[in-house]
Structure formats: C-alpha cells, structure tokens
C-alpha positions as a printed NumPy array, in Angstrom:
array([[ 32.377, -32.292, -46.799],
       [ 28.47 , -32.034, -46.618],
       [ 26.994, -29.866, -49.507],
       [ 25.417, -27.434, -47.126],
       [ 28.427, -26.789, -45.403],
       [ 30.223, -26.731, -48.693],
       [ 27.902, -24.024, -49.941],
       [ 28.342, -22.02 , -46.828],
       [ 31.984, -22.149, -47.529],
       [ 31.318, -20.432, -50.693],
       [ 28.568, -18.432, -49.453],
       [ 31.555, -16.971, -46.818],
       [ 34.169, -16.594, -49.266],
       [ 31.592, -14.097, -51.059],
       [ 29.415, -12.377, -48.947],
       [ 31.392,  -9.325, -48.   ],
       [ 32.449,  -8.767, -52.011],
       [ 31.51 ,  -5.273, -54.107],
       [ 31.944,  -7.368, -57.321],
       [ 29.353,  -9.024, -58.913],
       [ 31.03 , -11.902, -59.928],
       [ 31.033, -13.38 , -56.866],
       [ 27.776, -14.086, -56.331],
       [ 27.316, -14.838, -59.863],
       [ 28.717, -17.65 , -59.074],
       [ 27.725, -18.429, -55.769],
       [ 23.687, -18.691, -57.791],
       [ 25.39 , -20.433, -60.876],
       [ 26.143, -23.144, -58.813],
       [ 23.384, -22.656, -55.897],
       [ 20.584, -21.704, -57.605],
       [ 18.072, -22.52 , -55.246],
       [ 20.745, -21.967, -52.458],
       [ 20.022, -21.169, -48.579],
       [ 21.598, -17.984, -49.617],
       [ 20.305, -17.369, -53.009],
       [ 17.704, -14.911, -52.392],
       [ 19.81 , -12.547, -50.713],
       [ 22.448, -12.935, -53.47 ],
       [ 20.176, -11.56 , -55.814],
       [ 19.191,  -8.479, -53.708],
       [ 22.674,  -7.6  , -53.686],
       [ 23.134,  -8.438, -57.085],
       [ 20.585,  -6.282, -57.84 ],
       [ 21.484,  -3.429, -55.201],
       [ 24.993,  -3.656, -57.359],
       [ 23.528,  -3.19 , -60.667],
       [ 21.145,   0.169, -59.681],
       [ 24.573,   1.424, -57.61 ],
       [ 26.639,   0.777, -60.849],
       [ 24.109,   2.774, -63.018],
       [ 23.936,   5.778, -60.451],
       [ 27.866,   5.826, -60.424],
       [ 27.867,   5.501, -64.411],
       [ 25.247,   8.537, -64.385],
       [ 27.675,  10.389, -61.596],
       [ 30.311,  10.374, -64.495],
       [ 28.219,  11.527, -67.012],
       [ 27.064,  14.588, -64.764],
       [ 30.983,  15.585, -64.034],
       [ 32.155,  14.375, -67.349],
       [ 29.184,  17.286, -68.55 ],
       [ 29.839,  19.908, -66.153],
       [ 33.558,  20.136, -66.882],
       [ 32.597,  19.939, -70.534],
       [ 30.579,  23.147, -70.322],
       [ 33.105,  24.756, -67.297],
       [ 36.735,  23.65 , -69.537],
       [ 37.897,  22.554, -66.595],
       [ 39.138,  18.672, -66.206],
       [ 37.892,  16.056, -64.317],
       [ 40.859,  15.257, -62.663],
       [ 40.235,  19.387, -61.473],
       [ 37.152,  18.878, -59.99 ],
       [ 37.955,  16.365, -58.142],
       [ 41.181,  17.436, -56.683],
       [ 41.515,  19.544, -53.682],
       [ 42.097,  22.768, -55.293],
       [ 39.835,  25.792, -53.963],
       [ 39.461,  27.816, -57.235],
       [ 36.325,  29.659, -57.666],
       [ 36.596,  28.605, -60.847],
       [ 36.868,  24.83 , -60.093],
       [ 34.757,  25.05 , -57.089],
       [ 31.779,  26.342, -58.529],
       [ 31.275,  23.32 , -61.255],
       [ 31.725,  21.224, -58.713],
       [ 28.695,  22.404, -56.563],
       [ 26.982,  22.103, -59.936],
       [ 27.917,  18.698, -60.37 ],
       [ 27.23 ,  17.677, -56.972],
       [ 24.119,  19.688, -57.229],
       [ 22.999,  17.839, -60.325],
       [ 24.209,  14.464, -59.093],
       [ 21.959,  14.717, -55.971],
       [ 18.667,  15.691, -57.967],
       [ 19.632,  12.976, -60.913],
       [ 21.129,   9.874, -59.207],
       [ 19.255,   9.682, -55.688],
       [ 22.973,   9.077, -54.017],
       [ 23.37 ,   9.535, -51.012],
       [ 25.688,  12.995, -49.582],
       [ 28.394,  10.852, -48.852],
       [ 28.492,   8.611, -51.959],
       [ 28.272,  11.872, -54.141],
       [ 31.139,  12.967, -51.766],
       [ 33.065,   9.666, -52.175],
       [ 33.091,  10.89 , -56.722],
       [ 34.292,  14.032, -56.026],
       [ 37.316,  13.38 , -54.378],
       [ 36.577,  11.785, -51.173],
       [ 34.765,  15.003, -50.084],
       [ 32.346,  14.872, -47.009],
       [ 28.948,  15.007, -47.043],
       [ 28.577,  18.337, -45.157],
       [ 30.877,  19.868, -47.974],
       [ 28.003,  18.277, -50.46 ],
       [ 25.387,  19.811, -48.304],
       [ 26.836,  23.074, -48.444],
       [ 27.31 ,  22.735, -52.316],
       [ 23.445,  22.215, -52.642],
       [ 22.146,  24.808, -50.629],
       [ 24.445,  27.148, -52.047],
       [ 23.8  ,  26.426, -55.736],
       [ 19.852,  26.753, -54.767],
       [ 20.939,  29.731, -53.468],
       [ 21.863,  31.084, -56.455],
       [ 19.217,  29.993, -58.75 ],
       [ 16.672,  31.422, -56.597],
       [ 18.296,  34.803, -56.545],
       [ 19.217,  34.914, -60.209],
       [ 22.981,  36.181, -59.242],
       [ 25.326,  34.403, -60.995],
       [ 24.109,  33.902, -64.799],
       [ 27.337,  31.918, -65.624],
       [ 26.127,  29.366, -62.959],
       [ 23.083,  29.267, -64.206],
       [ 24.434,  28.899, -67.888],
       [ 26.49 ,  25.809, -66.842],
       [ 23.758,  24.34 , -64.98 ],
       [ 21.22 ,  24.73 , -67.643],
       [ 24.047,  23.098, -70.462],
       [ 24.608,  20.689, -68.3  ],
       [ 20.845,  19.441, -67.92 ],
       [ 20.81 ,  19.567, -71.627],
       [ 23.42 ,  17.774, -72.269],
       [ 22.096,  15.409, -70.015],
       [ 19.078,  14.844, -71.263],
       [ 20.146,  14.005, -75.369],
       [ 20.513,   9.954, -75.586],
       [ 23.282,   7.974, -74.073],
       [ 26.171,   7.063, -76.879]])
C-alpha cells in the first residue's frame, strides 16, 4: 500500500477520537502529514477542553465543600433547596470561570440541559443583585476564594 493512502488509513482510524493519544500518534509518525495541521488544532482544542473540565471540578468540588453537600448530590437529580441552590452556584461560577458552553456545564452536572443552566444563572444574579439570600452569597463568595488560593 502507497504511504499516502497508508496515512489516510490512520488518519481515518483517528479522526473522530476524544483521546489524545490518537493523534499523538497519527503526528509521531506523520509529522509533516496531509493531516498534521489539523491534528494539532484538535490536539490543542483537547488540551484547553481538558483544563476547563479540570477547573469545572474544582468549582463543584468547592461549592459542595462550603454547602456539605457531596458531589455525587449535586449532580444527581434530587430537587432539594438545599442541593439545588449550590448547584446554581456552581453552574453560576463555572460559566463566569471556564468560558463552557450552557450545555457542556450542563453535561458536569448531571446531564442537565442548558435551559436548566440558563435559569441557574439568571437566578443566582438575581439574588446577588437583590442582596436576599446572604447564605448564597456566603457560599458564592467562599467559593471564589477558595478558588482563587494556588492549585495543589
């Protein structure tokens, strides 16, 4: 078989992957490739989406920190007011931190949909702007704190 095609082969068997490996080795042994420029843009895509997801469980790790609740709570289906609120914190936090998009932040908290994420926003502005609910507020502000000291 002719190297191009043999490199399309491999450029087939890895195109459609969510793992970086893959195309790791697809530019390992194609460096300068027909492919190998849009390897590394998705390479690269992977690595910043990796980093927002990593910050994603830092935020909810955080908020259930400050909230005692558990992670597995927040993102389960339960309905609590006292589970739901942290997690319109976290997704509030996640959307002005990580730059995800409604549905990815949806996708970490328990396959949620992006209108649900939406809602959790606007309502959690809601309530910093009217000064209602200090225990909100007291999460929120722990949480940004906590936040902010270095990564371990």
């Amino acid at each position: 078989m002719p190297s191009d095609q043999i490199e399309i082969t491999f450029w087939r068997s890895v195109q459609d992957t969510h793992l970086p490996e893959p195309l790791e080795a697809y530019l390992e042994k194609f460096p300068d490739g027909a492919f190998a420029s849009l390897a590394r843009i998705r390479l690269r895509y992977m690595t910043i989406t990796q980093q927002k997801q990593m910050e994603s469980e830092r935020i909810i790790d955080a908020v259930c920190a400050i909230a005692h609740i558990t992670k597995q709570a927040i993102v389960g289906g339960r309905r609590a007011a006292r589970i739901v609120r942290p997690r319109q914190i976290a997704a509030y936090l996640m959307y002005e931190m990580t730059g995800l998009s409604l549905p990815q932040i949806g996708k970490l908290l328990g396959n949620r949909d992006h209108t649900t994420i939406m809602h959790a926003r606007r309502r959690i502005a809601e309530i910093l702007e009217s000064g209602t609910e200090p225990e909100t507020e007291r999460i929120l502000t722990a949480a940004r704190s906590w936040l902010d000291e270095p990564k371990p």
